[in-house]
PDB file with SEQRES, HELIX, SHEET and CRYST1 records, atoms N, CA, C and O in Angstrom:
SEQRES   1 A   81  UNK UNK UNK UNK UNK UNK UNK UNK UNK UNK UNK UNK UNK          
SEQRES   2 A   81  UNK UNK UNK UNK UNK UNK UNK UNK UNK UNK UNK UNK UNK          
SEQRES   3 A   81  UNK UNK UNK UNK UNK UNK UNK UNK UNK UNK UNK UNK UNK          
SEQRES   4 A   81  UNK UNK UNK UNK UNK UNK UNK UNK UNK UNK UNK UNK UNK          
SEQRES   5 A   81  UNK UNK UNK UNK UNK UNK UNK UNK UNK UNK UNK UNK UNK          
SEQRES   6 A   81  UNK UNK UNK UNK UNK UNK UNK UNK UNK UNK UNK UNK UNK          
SEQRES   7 A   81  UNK UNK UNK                                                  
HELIX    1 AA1 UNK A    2  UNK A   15  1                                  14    
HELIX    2 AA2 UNK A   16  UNK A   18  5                                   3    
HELIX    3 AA3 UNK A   24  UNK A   29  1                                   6    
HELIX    4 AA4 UNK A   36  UNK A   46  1                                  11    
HELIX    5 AA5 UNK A   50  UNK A   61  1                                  12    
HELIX    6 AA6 UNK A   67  UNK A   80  1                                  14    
CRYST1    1.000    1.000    1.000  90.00  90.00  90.00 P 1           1          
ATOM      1  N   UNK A   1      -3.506  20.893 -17.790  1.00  0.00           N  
ATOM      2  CA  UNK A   1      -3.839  20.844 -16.388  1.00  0.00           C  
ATOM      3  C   UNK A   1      -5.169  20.126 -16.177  1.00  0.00           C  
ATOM      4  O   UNK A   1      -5.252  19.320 -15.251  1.00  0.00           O  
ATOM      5  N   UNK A   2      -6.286  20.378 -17.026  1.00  0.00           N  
ATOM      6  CA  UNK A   2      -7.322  19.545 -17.268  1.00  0.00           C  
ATOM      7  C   UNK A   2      -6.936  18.076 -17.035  1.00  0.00           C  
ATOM      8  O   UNK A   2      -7.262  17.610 -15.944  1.00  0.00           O  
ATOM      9  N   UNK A   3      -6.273  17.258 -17.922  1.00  0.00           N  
ATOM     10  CA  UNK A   3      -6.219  16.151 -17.628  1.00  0.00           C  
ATOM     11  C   UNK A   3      -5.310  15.724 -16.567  1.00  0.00           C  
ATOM     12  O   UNK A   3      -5.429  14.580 -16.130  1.00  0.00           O  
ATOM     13  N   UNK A   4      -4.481  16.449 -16.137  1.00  0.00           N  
ATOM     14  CA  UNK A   4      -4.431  16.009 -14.504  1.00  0.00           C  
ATOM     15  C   UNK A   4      -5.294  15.798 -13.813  1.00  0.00           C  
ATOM     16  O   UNK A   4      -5.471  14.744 -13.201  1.00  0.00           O  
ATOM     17  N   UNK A   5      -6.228  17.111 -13.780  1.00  0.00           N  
ATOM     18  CA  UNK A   5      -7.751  16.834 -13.066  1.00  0.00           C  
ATOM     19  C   UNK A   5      -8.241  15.947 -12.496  1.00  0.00           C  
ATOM     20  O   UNK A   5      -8.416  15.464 -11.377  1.00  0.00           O  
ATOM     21  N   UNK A   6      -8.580  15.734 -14.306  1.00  0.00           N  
ATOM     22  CA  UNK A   6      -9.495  14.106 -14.510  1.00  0.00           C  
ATOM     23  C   UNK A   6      -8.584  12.733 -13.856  1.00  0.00           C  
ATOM     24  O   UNK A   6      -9.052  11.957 -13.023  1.00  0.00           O  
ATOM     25  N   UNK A   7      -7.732  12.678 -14.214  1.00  0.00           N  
ATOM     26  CA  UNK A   7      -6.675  11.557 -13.629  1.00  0.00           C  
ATOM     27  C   UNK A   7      -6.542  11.813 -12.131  1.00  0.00           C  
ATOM     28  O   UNK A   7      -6.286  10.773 -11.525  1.00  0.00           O  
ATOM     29  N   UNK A   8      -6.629  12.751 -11.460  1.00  0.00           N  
ATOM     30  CA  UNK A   8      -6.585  12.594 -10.268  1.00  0.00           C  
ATOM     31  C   UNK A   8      -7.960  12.728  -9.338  1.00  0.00           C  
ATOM     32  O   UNK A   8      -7.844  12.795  -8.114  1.00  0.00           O  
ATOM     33  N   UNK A   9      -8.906  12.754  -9.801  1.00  0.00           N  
ATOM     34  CA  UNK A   9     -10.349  12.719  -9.854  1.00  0.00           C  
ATOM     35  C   UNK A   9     -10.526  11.337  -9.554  1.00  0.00           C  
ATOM     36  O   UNK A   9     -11.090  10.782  -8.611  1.00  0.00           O  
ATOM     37  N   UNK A  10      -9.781  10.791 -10.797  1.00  0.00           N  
ATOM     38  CA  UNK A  10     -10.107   8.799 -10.699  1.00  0.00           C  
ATOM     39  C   UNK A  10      -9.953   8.393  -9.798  1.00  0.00           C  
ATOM     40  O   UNK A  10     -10.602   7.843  -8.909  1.00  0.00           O  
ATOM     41  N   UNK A  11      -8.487   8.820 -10.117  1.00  0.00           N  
ATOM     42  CA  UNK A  11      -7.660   7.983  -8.606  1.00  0.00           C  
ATOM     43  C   UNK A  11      -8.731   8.046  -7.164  1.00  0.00           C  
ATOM     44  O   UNK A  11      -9.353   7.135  -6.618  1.00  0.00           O  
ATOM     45  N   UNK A  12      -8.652   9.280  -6.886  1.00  0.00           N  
ATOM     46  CA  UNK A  12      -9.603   9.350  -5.593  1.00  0.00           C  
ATOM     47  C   UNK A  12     -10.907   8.816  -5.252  1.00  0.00           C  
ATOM     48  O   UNK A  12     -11.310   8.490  -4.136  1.00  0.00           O  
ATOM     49  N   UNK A  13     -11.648   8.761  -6.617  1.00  0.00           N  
ATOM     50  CA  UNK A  13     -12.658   7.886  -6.748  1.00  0.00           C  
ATOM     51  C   UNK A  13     -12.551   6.232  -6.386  1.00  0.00           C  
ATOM     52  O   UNK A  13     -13.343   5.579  -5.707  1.00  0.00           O  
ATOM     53  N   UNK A  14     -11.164   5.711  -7.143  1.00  0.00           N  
ATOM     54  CA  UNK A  14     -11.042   4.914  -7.202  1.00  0.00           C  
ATOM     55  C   UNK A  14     -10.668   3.918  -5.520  1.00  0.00           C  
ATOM     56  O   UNK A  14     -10.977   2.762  -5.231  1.00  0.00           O  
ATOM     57  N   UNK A  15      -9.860   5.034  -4.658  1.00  0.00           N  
ATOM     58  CA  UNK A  15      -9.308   5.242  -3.818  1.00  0.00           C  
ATOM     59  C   UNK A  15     -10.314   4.331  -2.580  1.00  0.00           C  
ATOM     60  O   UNK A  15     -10.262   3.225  -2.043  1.00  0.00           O  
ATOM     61  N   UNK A  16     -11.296   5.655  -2.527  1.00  0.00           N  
ATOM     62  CA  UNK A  16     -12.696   5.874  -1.976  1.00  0.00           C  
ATOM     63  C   UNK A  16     -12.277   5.898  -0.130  1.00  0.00           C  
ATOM     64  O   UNK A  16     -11.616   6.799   0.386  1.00  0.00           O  
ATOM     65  N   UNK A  17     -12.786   4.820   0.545  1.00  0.00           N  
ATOM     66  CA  UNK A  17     -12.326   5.086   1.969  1.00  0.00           C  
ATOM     67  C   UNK A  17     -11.339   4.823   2.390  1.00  0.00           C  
ATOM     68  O   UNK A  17     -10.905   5.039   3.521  1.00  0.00           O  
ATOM     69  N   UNK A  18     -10.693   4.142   1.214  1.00  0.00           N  
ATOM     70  CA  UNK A  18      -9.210   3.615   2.031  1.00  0.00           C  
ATOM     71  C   UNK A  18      -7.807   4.906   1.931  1.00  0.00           C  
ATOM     72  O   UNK A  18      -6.664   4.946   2.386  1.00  0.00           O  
ATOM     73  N   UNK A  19      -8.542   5.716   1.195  1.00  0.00           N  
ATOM     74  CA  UNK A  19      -7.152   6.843   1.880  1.00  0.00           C  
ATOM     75  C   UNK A  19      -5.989   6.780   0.766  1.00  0.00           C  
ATOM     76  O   UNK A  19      -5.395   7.754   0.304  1.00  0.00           O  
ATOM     77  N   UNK A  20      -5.814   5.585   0.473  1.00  0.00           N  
ATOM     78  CA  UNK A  20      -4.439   4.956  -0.300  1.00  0.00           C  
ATOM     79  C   UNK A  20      -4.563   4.645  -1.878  1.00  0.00           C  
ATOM     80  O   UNK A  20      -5.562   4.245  -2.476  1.00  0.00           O  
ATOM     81  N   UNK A  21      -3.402   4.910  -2.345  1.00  0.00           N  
ATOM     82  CA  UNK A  21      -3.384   5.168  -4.122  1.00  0.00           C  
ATOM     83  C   UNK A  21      -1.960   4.235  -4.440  1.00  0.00           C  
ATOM     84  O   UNK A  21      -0.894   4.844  -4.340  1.00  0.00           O  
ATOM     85  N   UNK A  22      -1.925   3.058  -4.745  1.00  0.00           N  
ATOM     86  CA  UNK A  22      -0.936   2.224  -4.909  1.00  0.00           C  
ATOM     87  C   UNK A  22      -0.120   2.712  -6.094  1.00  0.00           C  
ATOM     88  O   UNK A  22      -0.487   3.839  -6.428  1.00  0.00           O  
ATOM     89  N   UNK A  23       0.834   2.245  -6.810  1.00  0.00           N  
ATOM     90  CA  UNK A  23       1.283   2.178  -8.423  1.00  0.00           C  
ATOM     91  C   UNK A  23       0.750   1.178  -8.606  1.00  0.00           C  
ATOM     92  O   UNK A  23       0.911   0.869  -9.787  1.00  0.00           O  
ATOM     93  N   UNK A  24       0.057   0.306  -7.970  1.00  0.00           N  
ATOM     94  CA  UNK A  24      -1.124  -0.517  -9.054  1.00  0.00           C  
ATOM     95  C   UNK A  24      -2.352   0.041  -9.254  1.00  0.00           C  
ATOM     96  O   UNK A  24      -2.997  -0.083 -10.295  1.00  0.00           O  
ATOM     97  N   UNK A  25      -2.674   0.617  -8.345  1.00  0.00           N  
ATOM     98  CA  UNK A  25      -3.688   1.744  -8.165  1.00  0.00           C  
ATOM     99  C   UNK A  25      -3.550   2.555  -9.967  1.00  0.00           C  
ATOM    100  O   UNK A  25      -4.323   2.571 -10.924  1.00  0.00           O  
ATOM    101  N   UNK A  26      -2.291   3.082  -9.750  1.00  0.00           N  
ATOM    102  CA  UNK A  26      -2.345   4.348 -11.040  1.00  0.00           C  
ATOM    103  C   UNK A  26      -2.661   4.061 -12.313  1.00  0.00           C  
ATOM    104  O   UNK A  26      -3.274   4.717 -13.155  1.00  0.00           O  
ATOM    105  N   UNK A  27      -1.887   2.403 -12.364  1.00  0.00           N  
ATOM    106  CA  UNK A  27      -1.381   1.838 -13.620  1.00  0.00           C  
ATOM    107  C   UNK A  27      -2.624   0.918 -13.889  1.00  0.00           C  
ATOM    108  O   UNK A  27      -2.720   0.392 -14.998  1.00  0.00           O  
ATOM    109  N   UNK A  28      -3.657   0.679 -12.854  1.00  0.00           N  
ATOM    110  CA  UNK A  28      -5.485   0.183 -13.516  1.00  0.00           C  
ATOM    111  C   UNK A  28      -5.976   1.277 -14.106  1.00  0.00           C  
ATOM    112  O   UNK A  28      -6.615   1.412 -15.150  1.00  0.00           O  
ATOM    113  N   UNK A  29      -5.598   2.039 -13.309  1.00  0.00           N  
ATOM    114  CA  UNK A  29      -7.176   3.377 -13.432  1.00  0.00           C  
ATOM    115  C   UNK A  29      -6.500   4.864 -14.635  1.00  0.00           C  
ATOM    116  O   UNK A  29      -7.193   5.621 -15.315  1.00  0.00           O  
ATOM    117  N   UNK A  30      -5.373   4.842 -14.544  1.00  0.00           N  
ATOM    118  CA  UNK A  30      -5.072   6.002 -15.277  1.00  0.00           C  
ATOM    119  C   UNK A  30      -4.795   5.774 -16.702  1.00  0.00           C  
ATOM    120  O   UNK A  30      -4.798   4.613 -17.111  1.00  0.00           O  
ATOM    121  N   UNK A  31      -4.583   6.630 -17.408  1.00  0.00           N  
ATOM    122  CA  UNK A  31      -4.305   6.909 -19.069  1.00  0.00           C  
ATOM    123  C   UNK A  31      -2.979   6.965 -19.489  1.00  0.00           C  
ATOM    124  O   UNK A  31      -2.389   7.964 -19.077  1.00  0.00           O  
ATOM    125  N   UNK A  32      -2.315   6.193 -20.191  1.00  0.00           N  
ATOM    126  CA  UNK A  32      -0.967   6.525 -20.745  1.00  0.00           C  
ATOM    127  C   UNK A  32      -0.693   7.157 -22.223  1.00  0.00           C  
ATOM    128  O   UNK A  32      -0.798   6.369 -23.162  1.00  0.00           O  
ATOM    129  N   UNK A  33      -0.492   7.952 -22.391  1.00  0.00           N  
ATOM    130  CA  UNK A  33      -0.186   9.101 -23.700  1.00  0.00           C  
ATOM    131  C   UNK A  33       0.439   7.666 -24.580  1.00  0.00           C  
ATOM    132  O   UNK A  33       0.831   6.645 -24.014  1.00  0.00           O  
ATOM    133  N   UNK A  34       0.421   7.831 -25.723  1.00  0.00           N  
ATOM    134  CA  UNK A  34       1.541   7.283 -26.864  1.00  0.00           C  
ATOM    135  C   UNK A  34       2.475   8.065 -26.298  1.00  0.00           C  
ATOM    136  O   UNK A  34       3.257   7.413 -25.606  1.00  0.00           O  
ATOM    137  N   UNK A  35       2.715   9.376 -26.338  1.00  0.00           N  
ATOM    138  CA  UNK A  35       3.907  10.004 -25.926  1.00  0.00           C  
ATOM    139  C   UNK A  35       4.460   9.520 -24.904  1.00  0.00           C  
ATOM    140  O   UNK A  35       5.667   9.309 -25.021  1.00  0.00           O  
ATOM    141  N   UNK A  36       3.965   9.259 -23.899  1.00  0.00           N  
ATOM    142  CA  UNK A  36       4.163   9.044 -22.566  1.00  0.00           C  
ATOM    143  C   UNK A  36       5.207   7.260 -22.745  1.00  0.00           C  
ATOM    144  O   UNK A  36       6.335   6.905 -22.403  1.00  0.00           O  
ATOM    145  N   UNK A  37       4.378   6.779 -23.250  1.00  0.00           N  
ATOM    146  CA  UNK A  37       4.322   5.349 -23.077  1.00  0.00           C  
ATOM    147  C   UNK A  37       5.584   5.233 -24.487  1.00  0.00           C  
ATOM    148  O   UNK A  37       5.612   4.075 -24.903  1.00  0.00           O  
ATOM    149  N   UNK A  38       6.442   6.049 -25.150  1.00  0.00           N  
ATOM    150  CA  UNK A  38       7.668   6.160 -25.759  1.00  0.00           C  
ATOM    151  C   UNK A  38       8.510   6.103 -25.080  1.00  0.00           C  
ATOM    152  O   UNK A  38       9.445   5.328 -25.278  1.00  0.00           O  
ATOM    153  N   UNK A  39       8.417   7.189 -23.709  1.00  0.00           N  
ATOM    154  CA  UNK A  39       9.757   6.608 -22.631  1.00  0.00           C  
ATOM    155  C   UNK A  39       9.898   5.613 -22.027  1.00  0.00           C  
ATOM    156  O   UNK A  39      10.988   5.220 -21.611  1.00  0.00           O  
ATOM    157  N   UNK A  40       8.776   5.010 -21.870  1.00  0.00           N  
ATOM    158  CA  UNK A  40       8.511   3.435 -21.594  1.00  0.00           C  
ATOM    159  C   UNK A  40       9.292   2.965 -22.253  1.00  0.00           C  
ATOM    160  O   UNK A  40      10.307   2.574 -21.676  1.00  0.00           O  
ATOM    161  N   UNK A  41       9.210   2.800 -23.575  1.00  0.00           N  
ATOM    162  CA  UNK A  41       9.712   2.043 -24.666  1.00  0.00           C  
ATOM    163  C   UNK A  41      11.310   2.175 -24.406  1.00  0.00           C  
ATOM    164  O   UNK A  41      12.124   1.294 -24.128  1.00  0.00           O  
ATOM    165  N   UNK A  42      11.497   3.670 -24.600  1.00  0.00           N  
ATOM    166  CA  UNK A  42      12.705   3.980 -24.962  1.00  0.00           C  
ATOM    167  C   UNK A  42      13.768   3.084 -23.634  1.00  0.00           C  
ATOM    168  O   UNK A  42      14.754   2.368 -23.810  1.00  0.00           O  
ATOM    169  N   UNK A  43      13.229   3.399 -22.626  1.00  0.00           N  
ATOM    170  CA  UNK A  43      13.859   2.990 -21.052  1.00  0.00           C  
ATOM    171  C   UNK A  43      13.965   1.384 -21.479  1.00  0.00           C  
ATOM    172  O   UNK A  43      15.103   0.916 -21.532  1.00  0.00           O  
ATOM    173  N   UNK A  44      12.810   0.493 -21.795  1.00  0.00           N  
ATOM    174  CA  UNK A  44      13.036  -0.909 -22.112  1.00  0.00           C  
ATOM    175  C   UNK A  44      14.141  -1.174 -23.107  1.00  0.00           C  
ATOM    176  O   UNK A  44      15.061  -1.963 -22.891  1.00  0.00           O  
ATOM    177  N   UNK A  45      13.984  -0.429 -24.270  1.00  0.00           N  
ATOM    178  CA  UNK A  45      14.830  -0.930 -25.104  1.00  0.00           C  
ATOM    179  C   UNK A  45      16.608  -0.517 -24.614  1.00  0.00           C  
ATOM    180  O   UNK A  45      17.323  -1.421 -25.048  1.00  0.00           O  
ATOM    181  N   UNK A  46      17.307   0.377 -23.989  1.00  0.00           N  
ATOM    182  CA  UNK A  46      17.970   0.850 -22.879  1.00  0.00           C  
ATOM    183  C   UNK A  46      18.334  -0.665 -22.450  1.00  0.00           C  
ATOM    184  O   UNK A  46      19.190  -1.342 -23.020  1.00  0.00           O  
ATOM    185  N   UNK A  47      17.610  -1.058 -21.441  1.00  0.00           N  
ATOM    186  CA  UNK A  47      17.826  -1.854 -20.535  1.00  0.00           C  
ATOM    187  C   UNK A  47      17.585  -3.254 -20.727  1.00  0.00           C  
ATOM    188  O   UNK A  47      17.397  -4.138 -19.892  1.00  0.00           O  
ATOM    189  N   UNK A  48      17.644  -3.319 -22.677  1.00  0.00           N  
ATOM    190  CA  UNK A  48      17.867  -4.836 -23.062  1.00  0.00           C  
ATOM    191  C   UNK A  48      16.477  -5.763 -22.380  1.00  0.00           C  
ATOM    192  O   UNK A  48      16.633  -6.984 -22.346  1.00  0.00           O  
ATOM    193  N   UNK A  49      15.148  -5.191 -21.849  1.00  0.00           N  
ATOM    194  CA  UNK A  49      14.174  -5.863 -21.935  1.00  0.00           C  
ATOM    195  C   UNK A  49      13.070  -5.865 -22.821  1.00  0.00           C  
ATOM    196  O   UNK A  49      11.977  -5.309 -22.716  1.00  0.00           O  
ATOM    197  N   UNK A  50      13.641  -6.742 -23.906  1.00  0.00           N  
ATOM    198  CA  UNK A  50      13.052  -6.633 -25.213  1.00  0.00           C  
ATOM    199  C   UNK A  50      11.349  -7.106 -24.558  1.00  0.00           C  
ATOM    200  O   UNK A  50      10.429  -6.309 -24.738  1.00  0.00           O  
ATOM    201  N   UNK A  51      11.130  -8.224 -23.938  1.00  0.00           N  
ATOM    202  CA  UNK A  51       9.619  -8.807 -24.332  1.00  0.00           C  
ATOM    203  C   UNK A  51       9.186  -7.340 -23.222  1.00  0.00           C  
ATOM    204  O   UNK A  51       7.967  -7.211 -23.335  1.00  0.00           O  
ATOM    205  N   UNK A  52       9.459  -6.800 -22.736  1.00  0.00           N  
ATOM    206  CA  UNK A  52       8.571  -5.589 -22.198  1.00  0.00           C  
ATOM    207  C   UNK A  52       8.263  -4.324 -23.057  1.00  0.00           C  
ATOM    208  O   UNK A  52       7.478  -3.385 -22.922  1.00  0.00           O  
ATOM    209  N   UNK A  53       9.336  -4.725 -24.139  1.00  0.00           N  
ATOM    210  CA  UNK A  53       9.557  -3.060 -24.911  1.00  0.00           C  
ATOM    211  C   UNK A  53       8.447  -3.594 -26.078  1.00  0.00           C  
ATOM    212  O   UNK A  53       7.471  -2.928 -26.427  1.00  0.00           O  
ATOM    213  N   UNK A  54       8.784  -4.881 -26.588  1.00  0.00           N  
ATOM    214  CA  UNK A  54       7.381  -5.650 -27.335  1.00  0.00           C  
ATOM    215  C   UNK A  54       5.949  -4.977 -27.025  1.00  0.00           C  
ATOM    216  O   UNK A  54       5.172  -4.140 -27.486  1.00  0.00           O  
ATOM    217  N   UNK A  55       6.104  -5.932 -25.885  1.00  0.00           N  
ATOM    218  CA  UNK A  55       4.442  -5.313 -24.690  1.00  0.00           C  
ATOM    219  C   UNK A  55       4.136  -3.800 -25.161  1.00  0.00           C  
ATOM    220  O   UNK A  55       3.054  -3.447 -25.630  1.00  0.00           O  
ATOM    221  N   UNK A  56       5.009  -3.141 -25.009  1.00  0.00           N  
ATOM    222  CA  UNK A  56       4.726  -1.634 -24.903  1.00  0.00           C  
ATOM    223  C   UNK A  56       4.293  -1.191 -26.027  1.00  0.00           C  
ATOM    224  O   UNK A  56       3.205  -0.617 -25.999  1.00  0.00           O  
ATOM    225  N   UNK A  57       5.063  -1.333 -27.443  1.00  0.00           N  
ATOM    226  CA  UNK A  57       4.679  -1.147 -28.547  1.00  0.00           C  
ATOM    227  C   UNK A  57       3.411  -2.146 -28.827  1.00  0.00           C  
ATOM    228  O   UNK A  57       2.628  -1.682 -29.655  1.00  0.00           O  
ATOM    229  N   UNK A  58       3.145  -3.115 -28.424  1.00  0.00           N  
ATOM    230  CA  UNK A  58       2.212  -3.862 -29.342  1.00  0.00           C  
ATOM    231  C   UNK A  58       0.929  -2.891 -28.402  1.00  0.00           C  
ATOM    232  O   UNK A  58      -0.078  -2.719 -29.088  1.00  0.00           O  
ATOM    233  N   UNK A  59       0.868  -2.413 -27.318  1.00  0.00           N  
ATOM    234  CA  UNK A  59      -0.017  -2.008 -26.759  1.00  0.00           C  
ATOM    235  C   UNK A  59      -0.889  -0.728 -27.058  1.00  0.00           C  
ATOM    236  O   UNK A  59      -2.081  -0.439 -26.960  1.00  0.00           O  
ATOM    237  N   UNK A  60       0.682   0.128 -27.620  1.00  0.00           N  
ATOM    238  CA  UNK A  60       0.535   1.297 -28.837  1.00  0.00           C  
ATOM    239  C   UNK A  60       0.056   1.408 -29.938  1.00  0.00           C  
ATOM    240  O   UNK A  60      -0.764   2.252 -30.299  1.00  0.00           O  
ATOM    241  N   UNK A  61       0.737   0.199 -30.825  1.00  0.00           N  
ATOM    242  CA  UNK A  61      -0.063  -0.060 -32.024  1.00  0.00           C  
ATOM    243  C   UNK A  61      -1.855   0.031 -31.658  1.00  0.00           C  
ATOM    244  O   UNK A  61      -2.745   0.762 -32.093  1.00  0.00           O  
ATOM    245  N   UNK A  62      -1.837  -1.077 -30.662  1.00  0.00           N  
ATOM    246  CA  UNK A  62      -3.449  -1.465 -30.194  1.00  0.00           C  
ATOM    247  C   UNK A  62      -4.457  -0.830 -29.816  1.00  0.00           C  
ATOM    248  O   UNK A  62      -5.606  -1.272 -29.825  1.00  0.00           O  
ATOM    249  N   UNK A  63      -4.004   0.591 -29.342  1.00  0.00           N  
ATOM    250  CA  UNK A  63      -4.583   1.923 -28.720  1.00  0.00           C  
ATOM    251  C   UNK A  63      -4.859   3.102 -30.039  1.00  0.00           C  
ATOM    252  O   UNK A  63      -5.440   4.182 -29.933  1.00  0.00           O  
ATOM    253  N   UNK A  64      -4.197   2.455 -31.368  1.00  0.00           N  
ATOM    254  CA  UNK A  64      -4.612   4.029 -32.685  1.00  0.00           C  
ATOM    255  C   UNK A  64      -5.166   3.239 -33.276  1.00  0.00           C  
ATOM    256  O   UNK A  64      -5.417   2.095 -32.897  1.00  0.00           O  
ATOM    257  N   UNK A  65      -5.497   3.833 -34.508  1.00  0.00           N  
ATOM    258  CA  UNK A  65      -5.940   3.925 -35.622  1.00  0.00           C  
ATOM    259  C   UNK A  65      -4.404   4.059 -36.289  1.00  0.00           C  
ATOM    260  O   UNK A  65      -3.764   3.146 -36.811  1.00  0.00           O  
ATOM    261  N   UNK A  66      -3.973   5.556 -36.110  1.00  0.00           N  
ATOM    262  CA  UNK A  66      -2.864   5.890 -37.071  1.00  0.00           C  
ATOM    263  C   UNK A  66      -1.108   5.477 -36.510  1.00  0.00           C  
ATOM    264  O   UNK A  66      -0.213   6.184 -36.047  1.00  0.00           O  
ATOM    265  N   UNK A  67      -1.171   4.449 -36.732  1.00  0.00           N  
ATOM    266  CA  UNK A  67       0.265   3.352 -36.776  1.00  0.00           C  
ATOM    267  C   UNK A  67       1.454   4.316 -36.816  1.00  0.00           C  
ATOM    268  O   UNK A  67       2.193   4.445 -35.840  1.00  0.00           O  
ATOM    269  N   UNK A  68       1.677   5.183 -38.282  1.00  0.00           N  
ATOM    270  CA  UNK A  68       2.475   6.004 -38.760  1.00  0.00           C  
ATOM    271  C   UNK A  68       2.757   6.660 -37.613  1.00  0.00           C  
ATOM    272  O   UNK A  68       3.925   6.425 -37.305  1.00  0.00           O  
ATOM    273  N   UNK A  69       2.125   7.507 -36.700  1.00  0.00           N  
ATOM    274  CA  UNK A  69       2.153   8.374 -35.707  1.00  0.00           C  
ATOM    275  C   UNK A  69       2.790   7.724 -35.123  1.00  0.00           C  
ATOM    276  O   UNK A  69       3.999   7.914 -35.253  1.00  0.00           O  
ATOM    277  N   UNK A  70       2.466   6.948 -34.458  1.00  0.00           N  
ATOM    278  CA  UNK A  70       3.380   6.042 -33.500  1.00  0.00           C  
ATOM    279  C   UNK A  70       4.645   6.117 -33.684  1.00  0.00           C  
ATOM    280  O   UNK A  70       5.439   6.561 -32.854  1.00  0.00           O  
ATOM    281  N   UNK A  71       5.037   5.514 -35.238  1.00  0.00           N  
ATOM    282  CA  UNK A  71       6.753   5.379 -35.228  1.00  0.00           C  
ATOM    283  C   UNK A  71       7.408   6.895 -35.458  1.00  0.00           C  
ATOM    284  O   UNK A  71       8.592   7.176 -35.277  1.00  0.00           O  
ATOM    285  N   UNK A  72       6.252   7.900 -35.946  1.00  0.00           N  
ATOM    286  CA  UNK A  72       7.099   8.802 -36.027  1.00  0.00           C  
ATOM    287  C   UNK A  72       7.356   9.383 -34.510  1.00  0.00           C  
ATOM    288  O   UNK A  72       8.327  10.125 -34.359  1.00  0.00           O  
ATOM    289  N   UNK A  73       6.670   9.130 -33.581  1.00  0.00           N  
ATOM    290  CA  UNK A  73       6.697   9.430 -32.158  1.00  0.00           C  
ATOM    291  C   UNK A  73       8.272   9.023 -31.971  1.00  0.00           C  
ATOM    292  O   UNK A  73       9.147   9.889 -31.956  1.00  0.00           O  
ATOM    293  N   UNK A  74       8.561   7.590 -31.827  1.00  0.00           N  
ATOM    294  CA  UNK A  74       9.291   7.269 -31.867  1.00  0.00           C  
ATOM    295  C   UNK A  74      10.700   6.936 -32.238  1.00  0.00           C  
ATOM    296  O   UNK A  74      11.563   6.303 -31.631  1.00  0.00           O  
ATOM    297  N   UNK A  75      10.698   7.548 -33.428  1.00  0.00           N  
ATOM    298  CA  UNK A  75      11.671   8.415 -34.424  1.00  0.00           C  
ATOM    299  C   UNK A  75      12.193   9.533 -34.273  1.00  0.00           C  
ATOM    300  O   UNK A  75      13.354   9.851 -34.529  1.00  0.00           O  
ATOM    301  N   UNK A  76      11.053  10.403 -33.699  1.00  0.00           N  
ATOM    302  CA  UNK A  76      11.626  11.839 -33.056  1.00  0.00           C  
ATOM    303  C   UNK A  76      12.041  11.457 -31.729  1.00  0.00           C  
ATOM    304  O   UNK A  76      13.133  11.912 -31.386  1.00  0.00           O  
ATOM    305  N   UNK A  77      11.542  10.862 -31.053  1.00  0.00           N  
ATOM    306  CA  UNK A  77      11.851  10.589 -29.512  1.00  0.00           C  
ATOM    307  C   UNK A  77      13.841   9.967 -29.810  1.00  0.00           C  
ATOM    308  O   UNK A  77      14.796  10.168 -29.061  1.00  0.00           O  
ATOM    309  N   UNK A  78      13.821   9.451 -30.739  1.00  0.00           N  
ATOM    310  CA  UNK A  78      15.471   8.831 -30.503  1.00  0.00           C  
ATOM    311  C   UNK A  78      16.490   9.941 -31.338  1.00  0.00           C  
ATOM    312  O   UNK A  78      17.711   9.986 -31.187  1.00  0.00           O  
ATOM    313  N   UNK A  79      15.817  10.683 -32.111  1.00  0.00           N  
ATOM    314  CA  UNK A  79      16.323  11.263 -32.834  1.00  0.00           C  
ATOM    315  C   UNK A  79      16.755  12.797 -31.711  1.00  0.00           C  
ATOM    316  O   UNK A  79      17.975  12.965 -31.703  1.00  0.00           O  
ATOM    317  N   UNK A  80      16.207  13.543 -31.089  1.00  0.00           N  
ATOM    318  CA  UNK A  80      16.509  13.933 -30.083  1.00  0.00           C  
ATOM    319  C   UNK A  80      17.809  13.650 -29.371  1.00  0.00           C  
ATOM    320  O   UNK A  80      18.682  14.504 -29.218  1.00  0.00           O  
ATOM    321  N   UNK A  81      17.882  12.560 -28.996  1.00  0.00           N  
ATOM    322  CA  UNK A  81      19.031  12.039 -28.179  1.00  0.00           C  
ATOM    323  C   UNK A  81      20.939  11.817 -28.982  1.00  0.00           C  
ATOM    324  O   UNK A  81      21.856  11.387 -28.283  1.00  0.00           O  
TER     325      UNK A  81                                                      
END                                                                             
């Protein structure tokens, strides 16, 4: 619940007098989990848009240290289904 908080803290900051919070708004200012950003993946690869599902992973890789985590994220995430 904490990091809702904070994420919606931004936003409003970010916001300021104009009242209004775009989805470009969210997608400058907010945080995407590795976890989070797996259904990303998973939804791209789904819907046959490989250079977005690329994007997504190369963005993942780019955000750790520990690589391994990642695919195992992603391993359990399909393995589930």
């Amino acid at each position: 619940m904490t990091r809702i908080s904070m994420e919606t803290n931004k936003l409003i900051a970010f916001a300021g007098e104009d009242k209004y919070i775009s989805c470009e708004s969210v997608n400058a200012v907010t945080h995407k989990d590795t976890e989070y950003q797996v259904y990303d993946l998973a939804e791209k690869v789904a819907s046959s848009s490989n250079a977005e599902a690329m994007q997504i992973l190369k963005e993942m890789m780019e955000k750790t240290q520990d690589k391994q985590r990642v695919f195992t994220i992603i391993y359990y995430h399909f393995r589930r289904r």
